[in-house]
C-alpha positions in Angstrom: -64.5 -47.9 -63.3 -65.0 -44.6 -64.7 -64.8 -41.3 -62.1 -65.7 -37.3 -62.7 -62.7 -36.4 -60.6 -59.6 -38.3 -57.8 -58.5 -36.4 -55.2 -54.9 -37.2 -53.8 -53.8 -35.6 -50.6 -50.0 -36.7 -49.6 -47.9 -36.2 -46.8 -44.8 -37.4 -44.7 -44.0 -38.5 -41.5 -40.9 -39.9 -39.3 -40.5 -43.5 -37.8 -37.4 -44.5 -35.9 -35.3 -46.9 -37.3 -33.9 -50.0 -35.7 -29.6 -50.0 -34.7 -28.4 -53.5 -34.0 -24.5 -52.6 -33.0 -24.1 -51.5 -29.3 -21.9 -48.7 -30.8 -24.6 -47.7 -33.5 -27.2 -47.2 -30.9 -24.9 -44.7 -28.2 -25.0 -42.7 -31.6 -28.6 -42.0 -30.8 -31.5 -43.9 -33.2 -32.1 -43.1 -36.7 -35.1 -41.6 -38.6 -36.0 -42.1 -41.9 -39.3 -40.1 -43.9 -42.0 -42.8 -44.7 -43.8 -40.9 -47.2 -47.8 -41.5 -47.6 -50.3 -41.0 -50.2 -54.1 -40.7 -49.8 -56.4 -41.3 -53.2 -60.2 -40.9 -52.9 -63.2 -40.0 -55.2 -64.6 -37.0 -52.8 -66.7 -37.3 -49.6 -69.8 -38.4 -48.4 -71.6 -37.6 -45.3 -71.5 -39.6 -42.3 -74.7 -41.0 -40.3 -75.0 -38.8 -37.6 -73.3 -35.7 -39.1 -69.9 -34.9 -40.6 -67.9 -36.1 -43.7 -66.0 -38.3 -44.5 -64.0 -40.0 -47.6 -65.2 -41.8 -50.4 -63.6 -44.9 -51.5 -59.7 -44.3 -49.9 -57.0 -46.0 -50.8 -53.3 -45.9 -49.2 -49.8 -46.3 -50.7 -46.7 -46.0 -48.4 -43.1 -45.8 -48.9 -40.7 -46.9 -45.9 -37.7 -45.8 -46.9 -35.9 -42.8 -48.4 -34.3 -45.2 -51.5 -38.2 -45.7 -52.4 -39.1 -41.8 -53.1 -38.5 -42.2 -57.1 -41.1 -45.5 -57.3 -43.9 -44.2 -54.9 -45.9 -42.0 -57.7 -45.1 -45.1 -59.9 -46.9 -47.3 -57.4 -49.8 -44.6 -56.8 -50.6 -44.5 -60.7 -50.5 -47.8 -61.5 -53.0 -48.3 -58.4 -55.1 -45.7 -59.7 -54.9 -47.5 -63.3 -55.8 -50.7 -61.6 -58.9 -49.4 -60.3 -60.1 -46.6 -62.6 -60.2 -46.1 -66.3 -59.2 -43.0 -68.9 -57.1 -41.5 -65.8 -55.3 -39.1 -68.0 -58.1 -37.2 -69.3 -59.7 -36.3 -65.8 -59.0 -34.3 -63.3 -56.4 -35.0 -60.6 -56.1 -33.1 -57.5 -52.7 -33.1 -55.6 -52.6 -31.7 -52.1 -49.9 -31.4 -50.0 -47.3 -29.0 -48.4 -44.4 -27.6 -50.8 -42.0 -30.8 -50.5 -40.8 -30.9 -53.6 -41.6 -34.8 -53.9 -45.7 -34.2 -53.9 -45.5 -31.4 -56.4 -43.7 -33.6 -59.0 -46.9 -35.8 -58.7 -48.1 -33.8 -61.1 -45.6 -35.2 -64.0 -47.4 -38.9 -63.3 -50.8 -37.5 -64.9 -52.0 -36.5 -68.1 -54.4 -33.7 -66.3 -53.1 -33.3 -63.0 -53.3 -30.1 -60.7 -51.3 -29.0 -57.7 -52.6 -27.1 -54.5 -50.5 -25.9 -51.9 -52.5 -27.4 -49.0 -54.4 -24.5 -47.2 -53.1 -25.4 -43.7 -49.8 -25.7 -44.2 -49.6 -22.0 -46.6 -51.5 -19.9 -43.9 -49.4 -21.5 -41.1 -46.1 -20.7 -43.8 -47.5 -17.1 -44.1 -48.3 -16.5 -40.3 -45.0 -17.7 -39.7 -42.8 -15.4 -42.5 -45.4 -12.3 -41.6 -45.6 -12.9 -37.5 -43.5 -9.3 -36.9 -45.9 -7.8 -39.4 -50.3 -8.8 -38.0 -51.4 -6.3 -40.6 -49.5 -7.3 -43.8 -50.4 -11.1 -42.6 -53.9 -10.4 -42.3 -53.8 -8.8 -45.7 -51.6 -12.0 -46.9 -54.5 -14.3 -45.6 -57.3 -12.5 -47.2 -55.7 -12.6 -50.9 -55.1 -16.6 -50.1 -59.0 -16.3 -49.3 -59.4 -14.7 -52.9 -57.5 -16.6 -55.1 -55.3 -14.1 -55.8 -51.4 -15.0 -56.0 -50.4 -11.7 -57.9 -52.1 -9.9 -55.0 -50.2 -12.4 -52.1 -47.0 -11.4 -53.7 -47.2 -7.8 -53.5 -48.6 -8.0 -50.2 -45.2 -10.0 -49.4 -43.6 -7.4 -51.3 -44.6 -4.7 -48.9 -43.2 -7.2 -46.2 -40.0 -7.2 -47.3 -39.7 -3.1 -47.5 -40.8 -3.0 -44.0 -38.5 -6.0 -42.4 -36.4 -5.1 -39.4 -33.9 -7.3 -40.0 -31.8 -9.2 -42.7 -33.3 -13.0 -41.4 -36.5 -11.5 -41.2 -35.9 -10.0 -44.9 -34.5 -13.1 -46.3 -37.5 -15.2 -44.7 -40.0 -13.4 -46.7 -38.0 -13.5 -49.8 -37.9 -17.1 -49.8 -41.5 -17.3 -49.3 -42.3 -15.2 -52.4 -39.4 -16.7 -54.7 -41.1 -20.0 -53.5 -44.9 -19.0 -54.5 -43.2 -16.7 -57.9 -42.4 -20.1 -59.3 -45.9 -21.9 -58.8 -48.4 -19.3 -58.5 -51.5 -21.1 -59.6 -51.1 -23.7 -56.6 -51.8 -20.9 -54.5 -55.9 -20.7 -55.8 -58.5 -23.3 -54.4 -58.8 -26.3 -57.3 -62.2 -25.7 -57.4 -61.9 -22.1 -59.1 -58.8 -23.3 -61.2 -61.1 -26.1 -62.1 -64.0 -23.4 -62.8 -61.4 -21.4 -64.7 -60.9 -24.4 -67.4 -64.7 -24.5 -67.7 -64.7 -27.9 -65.4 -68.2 -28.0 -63.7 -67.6 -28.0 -59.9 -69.6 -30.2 -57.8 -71.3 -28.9 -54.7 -70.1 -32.2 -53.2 -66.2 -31.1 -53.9 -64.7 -29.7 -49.9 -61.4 -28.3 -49.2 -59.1 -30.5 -49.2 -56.6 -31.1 -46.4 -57.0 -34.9 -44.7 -53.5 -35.9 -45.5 -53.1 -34.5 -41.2 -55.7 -37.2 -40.0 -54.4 -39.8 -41.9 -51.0 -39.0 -41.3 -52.3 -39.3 -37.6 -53.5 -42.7 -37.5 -50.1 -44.1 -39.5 -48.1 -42.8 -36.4 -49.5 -43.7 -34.2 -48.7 -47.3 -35.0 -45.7 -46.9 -36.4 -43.6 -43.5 -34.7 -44.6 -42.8 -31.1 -44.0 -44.4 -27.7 -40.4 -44.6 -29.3 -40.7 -47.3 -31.6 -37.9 -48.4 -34.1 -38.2 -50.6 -37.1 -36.5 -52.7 -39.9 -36.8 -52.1 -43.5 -39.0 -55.1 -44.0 -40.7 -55.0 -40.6 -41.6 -51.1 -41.2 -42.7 -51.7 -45.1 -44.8 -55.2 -43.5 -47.0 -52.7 -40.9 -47.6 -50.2 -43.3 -48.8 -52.5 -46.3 -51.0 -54.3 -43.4 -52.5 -50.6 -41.8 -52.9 -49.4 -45.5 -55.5 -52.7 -45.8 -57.2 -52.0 -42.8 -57.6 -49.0 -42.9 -59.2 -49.3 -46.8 -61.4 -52.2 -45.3 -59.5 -55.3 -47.1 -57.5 -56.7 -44.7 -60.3 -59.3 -43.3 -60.1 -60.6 -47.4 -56.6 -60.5 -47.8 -56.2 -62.4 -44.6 -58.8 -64.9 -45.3 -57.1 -65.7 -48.4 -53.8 -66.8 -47.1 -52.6 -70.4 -47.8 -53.3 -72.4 -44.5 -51.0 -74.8 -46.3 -48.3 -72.5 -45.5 -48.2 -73.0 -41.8 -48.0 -76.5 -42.2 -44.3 -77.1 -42.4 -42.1 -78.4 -39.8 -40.3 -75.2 -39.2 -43.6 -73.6 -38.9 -44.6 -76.0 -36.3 -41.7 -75.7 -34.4 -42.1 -71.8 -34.2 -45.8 -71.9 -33.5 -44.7 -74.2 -30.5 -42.0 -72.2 -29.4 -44.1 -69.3 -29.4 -46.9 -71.0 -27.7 -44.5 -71.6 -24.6 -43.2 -68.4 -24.7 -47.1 -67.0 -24.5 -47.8 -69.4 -22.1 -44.8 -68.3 -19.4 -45.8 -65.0 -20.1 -49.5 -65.1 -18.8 -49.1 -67.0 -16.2 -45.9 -64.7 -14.9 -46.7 -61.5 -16.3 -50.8 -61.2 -16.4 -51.9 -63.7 -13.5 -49.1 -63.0 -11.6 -47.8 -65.9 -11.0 -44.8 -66.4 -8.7 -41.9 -68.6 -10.1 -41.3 -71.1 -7.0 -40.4 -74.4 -6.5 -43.1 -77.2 -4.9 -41.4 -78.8 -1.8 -43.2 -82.3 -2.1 -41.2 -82.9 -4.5 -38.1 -83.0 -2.7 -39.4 -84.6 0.5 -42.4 -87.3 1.1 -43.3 -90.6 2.4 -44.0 -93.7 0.0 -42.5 -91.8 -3.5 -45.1 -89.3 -3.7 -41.6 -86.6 -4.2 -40.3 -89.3 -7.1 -44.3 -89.2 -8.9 -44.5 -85.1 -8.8 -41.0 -84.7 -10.1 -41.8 -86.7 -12.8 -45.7 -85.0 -13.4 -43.4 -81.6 -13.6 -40.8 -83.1 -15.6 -43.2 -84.8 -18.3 -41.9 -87.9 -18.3 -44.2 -91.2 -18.3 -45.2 -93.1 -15.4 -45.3 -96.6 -15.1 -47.3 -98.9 -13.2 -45.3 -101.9 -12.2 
């Protein structure tokens, strides 16, 4: 499949991680960064108004040891899917971790742009002591113009109040010194290399809603997870969310559940279910039935043994 352009917007997260030792979990739980990775070919409008993404695919990593193989795993999805990927455009979006901007070194034509969100929120922040300089800071963002944010910055510095304030703002110019073209909008860098820009091409910055929905499955109302459990959900949300999961599912082995160890866990799970409806959702209350241990003529004797399962005879 051949593509104009592929837009990647990526993005991190924190999910709590399971402690089995008593003495592990008084230490307080664990987090570990699950890094995530959205690739798409644009937007499209919705029925009914709005916009949303065109063709989106997902690729996860659930644990830190994984950050050197996740751009491996996002190119060879993008080679799986798309053809010539080295001699079109690709757009990375993110914030200025240093693991998105290497993205970059994964494709033959392959542009960074610090996301807009996150460097007018990084500005506002550095400049908050300073509204006129910021607003000044903003409007050269607005213009494309690095060489003009860094003198504005510049200025900053000259008038801080203090050495954290001082050293805040230097950080923020040293930071945008070293990659000033990810400060202008892709679509003028693209315009720049004499790339026709479509009308269709937005401003980028979904990574935030996505990020959103892989949360809240995986990090809030205080979950924790294993390695394999946390790498299982996010390779199952990752389907459903691109619309596959129904085919991936439907193309399971059935033979697979037909072992004895799979019965045996099927049934023990189907008693487990069973006690927990009728305790837990009809509210059923655990009691004992007095007939059967008092009656006339054996009727205790025949309910113990309805209760118990066992056969009845009838000699």
């Amino acid at each position: 499949m051949k593509v104009e352009i592929i837009f990647i917007e990526a993005d991190g997260f924190w999910t709590g991680v399971q402690r089995r030792s008593m003495e592990a979990r008084k230490k307080g739980r664990k987090k570990r960064e699950t890094k995530m990775v959205v690739v798409h070919e644009g937007w499209e409008k919705r029925q009914g108004g709005g916009y949303r993404l065109k063709n989106t695919m997902y690729v996860t990593s659930d644990t830190l040891e994984a950050e050197e193989g996740i751009w491996d795993r996002v190119r060879l999805r993008i080679a799986e899917k798309y053809r010539d990927i080295d001699n079109i455009p690709v757009i990375i979006n993110g914030d200025f971790a240093a693991w998105i901007r290497e993205g970059t070194e994964y494709f033959g034509n392959a542009i960074y742009q610090y996301d807009r969100f996150h460097l007018k929120r990084d500005i506002r922040s550095t400049l908050r002591n300073q509204k006129e300089l910021c607003k000044q800071a903003l409007a050269q963002v607005e213009s494309h113009n690095p060489d003009g944010l860094l003198q504005v910055l510049d200025k900053g510095m000259a008038a801080a109040e203090s050495e954290k304030e001082y050293a805040e703002i230097a950080a923020l110019k040293a930071r945008l010194q070293a990659r000033k073209e990810c400060v202008i909008d892709y679509r003028e860098t693209l315009r720049l290399r004499g790339v026709k820009v479509s009308e269709s091409w937005r401003g980028m910055g979904a990574a935030e809603s996505n990020v959103d929905r892989f949360k809240l499955r995986t990090a809030k109302r205080g979950r924790a997870w294993s390695k394999v459990g946390l790498g299982a959900i996010l390779n199952m949300l990752g389907m459903l969310y691109e619309g596959v999961l129904k085919d991936a599912l439907g193309g399971l082995d059935g033979s697979m559940f037909e072992t004895k160890e799979a019965e045996k866990l099927i049934e023990a799970n189907t008693r487990q279910i069973a006690k927990t409806v009728g305790r837990g959702v009809l509210n059923v209350r655990k009691a004992s039935l007095p007939a059967t241990h008092r009656g006339t003529q054996g009727f205790s004797q025949l309910f113990r043994k309805i209760l118990n399962e066992q056969p009845l005879s009838l000699n």
